[in-house]
C-alpha positions in Angstrom: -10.8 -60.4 -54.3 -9.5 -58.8 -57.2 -11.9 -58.0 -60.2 -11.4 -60.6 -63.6 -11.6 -57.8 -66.2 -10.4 -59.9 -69.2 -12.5 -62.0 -71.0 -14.0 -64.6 -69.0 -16.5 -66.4 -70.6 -16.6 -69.7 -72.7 -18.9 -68.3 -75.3 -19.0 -64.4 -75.7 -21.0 -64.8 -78.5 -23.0 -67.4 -77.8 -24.2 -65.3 -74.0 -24.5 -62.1 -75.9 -26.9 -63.8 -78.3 -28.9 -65.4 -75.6 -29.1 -62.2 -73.4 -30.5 -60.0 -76.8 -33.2 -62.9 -77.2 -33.7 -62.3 -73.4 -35.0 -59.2 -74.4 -36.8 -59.6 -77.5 -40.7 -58.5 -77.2 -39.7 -56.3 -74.0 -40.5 -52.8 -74.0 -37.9 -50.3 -72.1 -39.4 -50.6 -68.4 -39.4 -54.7 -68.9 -35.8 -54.8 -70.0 -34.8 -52.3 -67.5 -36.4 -54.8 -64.8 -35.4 -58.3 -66.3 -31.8 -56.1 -66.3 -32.3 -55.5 -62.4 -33.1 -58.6 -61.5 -30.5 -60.8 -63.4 -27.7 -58.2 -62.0 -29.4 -59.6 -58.4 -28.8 -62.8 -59.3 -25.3 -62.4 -60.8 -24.5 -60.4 -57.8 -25.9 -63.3 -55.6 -23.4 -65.9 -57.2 -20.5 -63.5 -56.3 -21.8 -63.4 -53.3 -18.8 -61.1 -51.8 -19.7 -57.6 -50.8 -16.2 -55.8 -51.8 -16.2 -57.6 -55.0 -19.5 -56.6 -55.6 -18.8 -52.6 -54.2 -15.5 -52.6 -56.7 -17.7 -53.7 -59.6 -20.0 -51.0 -58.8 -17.0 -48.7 -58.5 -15.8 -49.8 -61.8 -19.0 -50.1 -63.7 -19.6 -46.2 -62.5 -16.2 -45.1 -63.9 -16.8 -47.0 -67.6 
């Protein structure tokens, strides 16, 4: 499966502004963690491992 690296989403904005308020009132080690574990989740709903390897490979090289 190939990568979807153009937008994608219905609301940009509107996510971005709700991830930021995810984060409000978190120091660094809590955002770092609430970080981890919504990429776990994302990753879960791909659920493909060579999707989820070339993400890796393409999040590395950004």
């Amino acid at each position: 499966m190939a990568l979807v690296l153009t937008p994608n989403i219905d609301n940009p904005d509107g996510f971005y502004d709700a991830l930021v308020q995810a984060h409000e009132g978190l120091n660094a080690d809590e955002s770092a963690a609430f970080n981890a574990r919504l990429i776990l989740i994302l990753a879960n709903q791909v659920g493909n491992e060579e999707t989820l390897r070339a993400a890796l490979k393409t999040a590395q090289g950004a």
